[in-house]
Each structure stands twice: as C-alpha cells, then as structure tokens.
N, C-alpha and C positions, 0 to 999 in steps of 0.2 A: 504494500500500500504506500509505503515513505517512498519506492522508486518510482511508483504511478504522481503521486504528490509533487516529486520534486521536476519531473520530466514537463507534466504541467506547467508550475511554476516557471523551467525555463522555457517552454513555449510562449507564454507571454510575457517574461522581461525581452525574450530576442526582440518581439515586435516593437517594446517601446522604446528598447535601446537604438535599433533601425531607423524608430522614425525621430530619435532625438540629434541635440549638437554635441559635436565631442564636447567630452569632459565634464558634461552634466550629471550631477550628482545620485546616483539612486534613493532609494526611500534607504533607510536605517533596518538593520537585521530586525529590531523588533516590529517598528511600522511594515515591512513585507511578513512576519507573521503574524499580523494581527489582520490585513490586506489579504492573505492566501487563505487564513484558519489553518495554519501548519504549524508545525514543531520546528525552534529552533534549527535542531539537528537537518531535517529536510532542506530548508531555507537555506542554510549553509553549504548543503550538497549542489543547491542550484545554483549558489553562486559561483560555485568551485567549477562546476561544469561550463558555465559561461565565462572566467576566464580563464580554461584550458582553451575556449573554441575564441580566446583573441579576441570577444565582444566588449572586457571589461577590467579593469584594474583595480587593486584595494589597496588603500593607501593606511596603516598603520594608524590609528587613530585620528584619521579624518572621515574614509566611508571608501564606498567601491563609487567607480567613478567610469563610464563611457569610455572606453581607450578611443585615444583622437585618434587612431590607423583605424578606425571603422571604415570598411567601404558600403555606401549604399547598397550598391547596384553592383552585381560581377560584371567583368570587363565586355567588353564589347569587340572582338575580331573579327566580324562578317566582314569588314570591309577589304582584310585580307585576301581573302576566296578572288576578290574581281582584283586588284591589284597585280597579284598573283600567277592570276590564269593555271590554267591545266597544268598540270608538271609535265616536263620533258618525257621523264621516262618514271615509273612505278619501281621505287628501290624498298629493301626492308630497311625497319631499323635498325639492324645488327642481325649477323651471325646467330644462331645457334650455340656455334661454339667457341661465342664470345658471353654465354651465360655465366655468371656468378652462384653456386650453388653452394648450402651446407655444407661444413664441412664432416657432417656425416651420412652425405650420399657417399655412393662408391662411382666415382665422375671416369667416363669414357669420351667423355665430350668436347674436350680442350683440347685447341692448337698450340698450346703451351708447353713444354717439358714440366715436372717438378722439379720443385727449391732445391730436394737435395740432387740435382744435375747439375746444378750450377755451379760454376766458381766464385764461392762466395766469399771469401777470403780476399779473390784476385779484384774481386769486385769494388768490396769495401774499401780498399786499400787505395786501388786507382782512384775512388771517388774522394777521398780525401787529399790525395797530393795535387790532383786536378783541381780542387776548389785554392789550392794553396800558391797554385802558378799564376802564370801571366794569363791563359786562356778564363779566369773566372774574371778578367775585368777586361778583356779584349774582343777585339767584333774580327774573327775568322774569314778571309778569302772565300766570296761563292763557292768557289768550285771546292772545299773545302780545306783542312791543314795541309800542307805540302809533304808533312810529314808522313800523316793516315792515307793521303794519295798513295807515296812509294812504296808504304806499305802492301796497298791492295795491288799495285802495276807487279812489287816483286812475286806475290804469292802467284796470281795467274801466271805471269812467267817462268816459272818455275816449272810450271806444264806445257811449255812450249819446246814444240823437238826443232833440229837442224834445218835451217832453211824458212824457220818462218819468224818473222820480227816480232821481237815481245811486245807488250804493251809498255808505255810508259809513263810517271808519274800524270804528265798532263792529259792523259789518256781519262782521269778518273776522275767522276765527279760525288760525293760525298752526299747521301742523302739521309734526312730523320726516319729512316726503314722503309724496305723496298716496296710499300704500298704507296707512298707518296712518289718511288720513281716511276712505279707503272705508270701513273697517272699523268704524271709529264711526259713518258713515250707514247704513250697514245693519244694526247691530245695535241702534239707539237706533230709529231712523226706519220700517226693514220690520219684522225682527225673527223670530226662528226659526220657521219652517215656512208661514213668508207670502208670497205671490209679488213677484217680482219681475221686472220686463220686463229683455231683454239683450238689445244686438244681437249678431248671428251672420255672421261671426266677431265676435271681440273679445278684447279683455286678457285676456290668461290670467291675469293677477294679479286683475283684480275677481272671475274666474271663480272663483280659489281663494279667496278671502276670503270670498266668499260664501259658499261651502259650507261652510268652517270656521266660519260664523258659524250656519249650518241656513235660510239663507235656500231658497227651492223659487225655483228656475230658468225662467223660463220665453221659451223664445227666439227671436226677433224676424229674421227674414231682413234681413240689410243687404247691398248690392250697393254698384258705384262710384258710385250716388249719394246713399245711405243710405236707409233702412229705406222703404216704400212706406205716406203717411199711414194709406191704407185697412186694411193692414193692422196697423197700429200701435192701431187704435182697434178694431177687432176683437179684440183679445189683450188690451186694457184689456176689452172689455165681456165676455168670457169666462172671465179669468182671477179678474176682480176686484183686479187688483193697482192700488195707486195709486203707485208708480213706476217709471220707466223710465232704465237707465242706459244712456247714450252717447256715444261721441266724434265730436261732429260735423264736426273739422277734422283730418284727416290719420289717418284712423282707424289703429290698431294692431289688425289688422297691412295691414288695406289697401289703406290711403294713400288713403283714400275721404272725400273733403269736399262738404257738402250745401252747394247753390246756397242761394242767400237765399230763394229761391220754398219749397223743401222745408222750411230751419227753420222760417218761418212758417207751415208746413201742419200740420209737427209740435209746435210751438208752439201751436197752435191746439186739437188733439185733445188734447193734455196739460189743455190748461186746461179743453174740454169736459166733461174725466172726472174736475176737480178733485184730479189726481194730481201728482206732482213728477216735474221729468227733473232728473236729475244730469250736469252738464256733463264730461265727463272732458276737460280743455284740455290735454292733457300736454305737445302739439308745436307751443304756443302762439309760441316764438323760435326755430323750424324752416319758415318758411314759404320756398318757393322762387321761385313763378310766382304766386304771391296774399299774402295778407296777411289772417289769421283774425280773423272779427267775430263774437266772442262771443253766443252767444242770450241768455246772463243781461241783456247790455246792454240788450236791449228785455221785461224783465221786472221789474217792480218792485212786483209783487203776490205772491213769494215762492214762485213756480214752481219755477222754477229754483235748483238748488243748482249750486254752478258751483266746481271745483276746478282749481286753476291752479300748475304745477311750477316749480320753479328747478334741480330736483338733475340734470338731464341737460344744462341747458345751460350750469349752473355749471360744477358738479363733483361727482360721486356721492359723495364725502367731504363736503360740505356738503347735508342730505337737507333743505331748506325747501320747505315748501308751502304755500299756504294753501287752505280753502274760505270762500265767501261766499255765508253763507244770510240772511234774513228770515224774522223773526217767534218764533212758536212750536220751528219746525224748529232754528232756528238754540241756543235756549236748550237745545234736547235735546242735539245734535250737542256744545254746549260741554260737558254734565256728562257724556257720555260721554269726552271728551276728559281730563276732571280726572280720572275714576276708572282713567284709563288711564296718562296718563305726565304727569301734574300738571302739567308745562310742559315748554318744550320750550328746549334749548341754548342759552344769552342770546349766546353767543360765536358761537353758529353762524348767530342771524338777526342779530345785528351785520354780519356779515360779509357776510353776502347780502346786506342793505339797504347796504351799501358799494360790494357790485361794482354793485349793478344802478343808482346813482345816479352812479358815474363816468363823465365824456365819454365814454372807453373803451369802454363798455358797448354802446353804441349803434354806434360803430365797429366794432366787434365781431361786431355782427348782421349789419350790413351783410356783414360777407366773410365770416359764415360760407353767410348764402344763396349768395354764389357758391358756397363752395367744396363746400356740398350737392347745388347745381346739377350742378356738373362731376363727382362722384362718381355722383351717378344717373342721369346720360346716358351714362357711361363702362359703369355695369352693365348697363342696358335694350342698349346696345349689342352687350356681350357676349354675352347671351343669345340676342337676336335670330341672333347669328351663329354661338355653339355649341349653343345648346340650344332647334333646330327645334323639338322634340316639350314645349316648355313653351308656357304661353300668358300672356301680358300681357295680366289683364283691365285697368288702372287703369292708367298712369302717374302717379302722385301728384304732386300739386303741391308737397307738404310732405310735413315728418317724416323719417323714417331710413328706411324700409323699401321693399323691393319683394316685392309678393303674388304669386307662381305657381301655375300650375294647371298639373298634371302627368298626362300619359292615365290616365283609369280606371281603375282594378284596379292602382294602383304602390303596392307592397308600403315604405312608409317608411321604416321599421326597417331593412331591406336596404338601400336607397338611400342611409342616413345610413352606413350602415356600411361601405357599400363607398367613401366621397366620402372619409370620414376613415380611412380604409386608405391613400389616396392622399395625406392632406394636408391636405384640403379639409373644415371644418366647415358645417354647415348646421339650418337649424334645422326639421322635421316641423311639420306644420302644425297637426296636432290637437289640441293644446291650447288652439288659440285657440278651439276651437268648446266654448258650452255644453253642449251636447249632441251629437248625432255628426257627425262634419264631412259636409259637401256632396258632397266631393267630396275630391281628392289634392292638399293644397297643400304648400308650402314657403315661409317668409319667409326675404329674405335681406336681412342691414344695408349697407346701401350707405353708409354711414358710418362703420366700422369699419376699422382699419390696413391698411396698403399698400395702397393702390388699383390702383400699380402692375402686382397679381398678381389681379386681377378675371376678367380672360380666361383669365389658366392655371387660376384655381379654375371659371369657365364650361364650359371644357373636361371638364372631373373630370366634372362634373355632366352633361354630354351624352355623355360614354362610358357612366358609371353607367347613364342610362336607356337608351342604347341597346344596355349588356348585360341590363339588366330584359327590355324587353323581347324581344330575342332568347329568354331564357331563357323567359318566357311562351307565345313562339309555339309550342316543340317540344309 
C-alpha cells in the first residue's frame, strides 16, 4: 500500500514540478502529508524517487526545491530526418564481435586475443619512457616517425629475395590501425561507386568500410586455399575493377593461407590486368605451424599495397599500423591520410617502435605461437567431440580463429540466442560474407579467456544445434 501511496504521490508532484519555475520551493514534508493523507515515511520515498529521476533537489535545512536542469519538453530532432536525407548506405552499429560481455560468459566472440597474450611488461614499460620523451610534447611527421617507418620498410625487406628492390623507409606511411588505412585506400584509390574485388568470406570491417565509403562490392569465392586464379581474372575482366583486397595468410575468418604456388598465380593475374591487390597482413605475429611471407616482398613494381598491424598483438590501446605503397598510389593514400587525422599519436608509435625492438619482443612471439598452438588444438578438439553436426573445413595454421560450417537451413539468430541463454557467446557468420553467405557459418576465437571452459562452451553449442535441429524435423 506505502509503494501504491508513494508512486501516486510522485505522479502528481512530476506534474506540478513540470509545470513550475526552476527552483520553486515545494510544500514542506509535513504540509505534503497532510496534502497526500500519507505517512511521513511514504512522502519521503516520493521525494527520494523524484530526485533520483533529476526533477528535484533538497537543500539541508531549507526544503527540496525544482532543480533549475528541469527540461519541459524532450528534445525535439524531427528536423534532423529532412536535413539529413536518406543515408548513403544502411551500416550496423558495430560488430558482433565488438560486444562487451560478462565476464562470466564463456566468450567465443572476440577479435581480440586475451590479456594474458600480450606483452605486458613490454607494454607498460614502453608506455612510460614514451610519455617521458620528446614524442609526448611533439606533433610527428604525416607520414609518421622516421624511425617506426624503417622499422616497418626493414621487417618487409627482410622477405624480399635476389633481384627485387626492398621497400624503403619512405615507402611507409604510419597509420592509428589498419581500419583507418583501409578506409583511405579505398576512398582515394577505388573511390565511390567503383568496383572492387573481395574475397568471400572476409573482414567484416573492410566489408563495412567499404560501403561506408560507396565502394560497389564485388565478391570473389575464397576456400582453405584462397580464391581460385581462374576465377580471380574473370571478375577483373568482367567487373573492370583494378583492385582486389585480401588476406593471404590466416585469412579472417578462415584461417585460410595460400601456398607460394597460388600467391604467385594471383600475383601474376593482378599484374596481367595492371590492377592492385591490397595485402591485408593483420595475423602477421600469429603464425602457428608456418611462418607468413608477404606477397609485397616479391613486388617492387607497386602492385601490391601491403598493410601490416601491431594493435592485436601489442595491445588494442596502442592502434599502430602501417601500409607500404609505391609510386603514385602511395602519394594518394598519404593526402588522404592528412585530410583525415593529420598525424597520428607521436607517444603511441614511440611506444610501439619500443616494444617491437626489445629482446623481449621476439621472446614473446616465440611462446605466444605455442600458447596459440595449444589453444586451437584444445578447441578443434572440443568440437570434434561435442559438436558432431559442425564441420572443420580448414585447421588454420595461424591467426585467432576457427571457421564452422553448420547443416543447412541453421536459423543463426536462434542458435546465438539460445548459446548465450546458456553462457556461451558466439559469433554468426554472416557478416563476414560481402554478399550472402554460402552457407551457415560461425567463427569462434580460440584465443580469447579461459580456455579452461572451451568444452563446456562446445557442449552449449552441440545441445543448441541438436535442439535446432530437433525443432526442424517436426
């Protein structure tokens, strides 16, 4: 009855505080019980409720009082809609698996590594000698340090054989993470309503960049051994596009690396159609069972645009990237770069070019390939053992992910919904595909916290479909 009393009560102080001036005094706790026929104790709850909802202030031996932030009326944005006009193109607001979950789900959902992958030691460390230098009061070169440039020209050069010219410091332009480069190669480089070749599946982040940018889609089948040259030169000769983006080592989300025979086939039909490929390297210090040899490395005629991360296997607080173009491409790609974010954190590529030249660093790679190793043997296991009705096209050599293919006609939306009913996050496959997926996938990060609980999350995932499809058959 006190919670029916007092609910009333703030029902009609809201109205009369709405229609007062700020700062206008209310009646006195007793004059409002004497006004409602209530019990102090009620009165007091109503007043408590009204300023928790921001209507009203009590000033310690004066009275509760109108807060002068009352607004009348909610805001008024209709006029947005017609200023506005139609959007370009219909984008989400995020990722999937850019979701923030409990941390006592069991998360397969993240593009992220876990903490304990990181070097965090190499991290902490950099970030403080960095705030201590010249870079935390200095404004950095566009094209980025001169330094973190020779850094990234030596490492790609370093995979360059006899006979072909490395790249060089000014070869490399320094980007806040290689989402921000894509987004300058395609709207300097293609440019709205131009084709663009994509393998399929792929990045759902070049997928969305792209269409935010109005590039036209056009997409390229890639399997566990990447795209088929035959058809890659087909799609350049009908499309008219001159370029093609892919990730040739540890593809996201397939975990699909082309042999040396196949870059050189598609290497070869890039150059036939006088087009560019864009290197997407993202799972470049992710290798497990190989060790990734850049295509750029055997290109030094400016084919290739070749884009290489640090923020996944640094740390997503530090977002370093760089791409390395030649010639003309290259001049473009940097003034879109300046009209975009002038330069980029002098403290943040400090740092980066700190961790990645300490002994540390190298130490580092080393145990994390095992400890990637042991993480994705540990899940291919699981699956194999709870989740009969999935299928293992690819074991990946590299990278964070494992690709599923789930029987025909599995309704995703249900499937995600009922895994995280239980616990268990996962991430639907279909936004990796350009266009409409193939078929019923799911990635999951075999690199993400407790591995410990891999099989109980397995589990979730093999009841789920074997209530799908139960529910299917009636």
């Amino acid at each position: 009855m006190n919670n029916d009393s007092s609910s009333r009560i703030v029902a009609q102080l809201q109205k009369r505080i709405l229609s007062s001036v700020p700062g206008t005094r209310l009646p006195s706790t007793r004059e409002l019980v004497a006004d409602f026929k209530a019990s102090p104790v009620t009165v007091q709850k109503a007043l408590q409720a009204l300023s928790m909802q921001g209507l009203v202030e009590s000033r310690p031996g004066v009275g509760t009082f109108v807060r002068s932030t009352t607004t009348a009326r909610p805001a008024d944005y209709g006029w947005q809609s017609a200023a506005l006009g139609t959007p370009r193109t219909t984008l989400p607001p995020s990722s999937a698996t850019m979701r923030v979950v409990s941390n006592e789900a069991i998360s397969f959902h993240s593009a992220y590594p876990d903490r304990d992958l990181l070097p965090e030691r190499l991290v902490q460390a950099a970030l403080v000698r960095a705030a201590r230098g010249d870079t935390a009061l200095s404004r950095p070169p566009v094209a980025g340090l001169p330094e973190l440039q020779a850094w990234f020209a030596r490492e790609l050069g370093a995979f360059t054989p006899t006979g072909v010219n490395p790249p060089t410091p000014s070869d490399v332009i320094v980007l806040p993470g290689s989402q921000s480069g894509l987004s300058s190669i395609f709207s300097s480089l293609v440019g709205a309503g131009q084709p663009l070749l994509i393998e399929s599946p792929t990045y759902w982040g070049a997928i969305l960049v792209a269409r935010n940018v109005g590039v036209r889609l056009i997409p390229v089948p890639s399997g566990p051994d990447g795209p088929d040259p035959a058809v890659l030169a087909r799609a350049f000769k009908e499309s008219g596009a001159r370029m093609f983006y892919a990730q040739p080592h540890y593809a996201n989300p397939s975990g699909a690396q082309w042999s040396a025979q196949r870059a050189e086939q598609i290497l070869e039909v890039v150059r036939n159609h006088g087009a560019f490929l864009i290197e997407d390297d993202w799972a470049h210090d992710f290798g497990i069972n190989t060790s990734p040899v850049p295509l750029a490395a055997r290109d030094d005629a400016g084919h290739v645009i070749y884009i290489r991360s640090l923020t996944k296997s640094v740390s997503p607080a530090i977002r370093i990237a760089a791409v390395i173009a030649r010639g003309p491409a290259r001049a473009r790609i940097l003034a879109a770069r300046g009209a975009e974010t002038i330069y980029v954190s002098g403290i943040l590529q400090a740092a980066a070019l700190d961790i990645v030249t300490q002994p540390g660093w190298n130490t580092h790679l080393r145990k994390l390939r095992q400890q990637l190793q042991a993480r994705r043997d540990l899940l291919v296991s699981s699956v194999l053992e709870f989740v009969p009705q999935a299928q293992i096209e690819n074991i990946p050599k590299g990278g964070l992910h494992l690709w599923l293919r789930l029987p025909d006609g599995t309704n995703l939306e249900e499937l995600s919904n009922f895994c995280e009913r239980s616990g268990v996050i996962i991430a639907a496959g279909n936004e990796w595909f350009p266009a409409e997926p193939s078929g019923s996938f799911v990635r999951l990060n075999f690199s993400g916290p407790n591995p410990g609980a891999y099989a109980e999350g397995m589990q979730v995932l093999g009841q789920a479909l074997g209530c799908h499809a139960a529910t299917t058959s009636k």
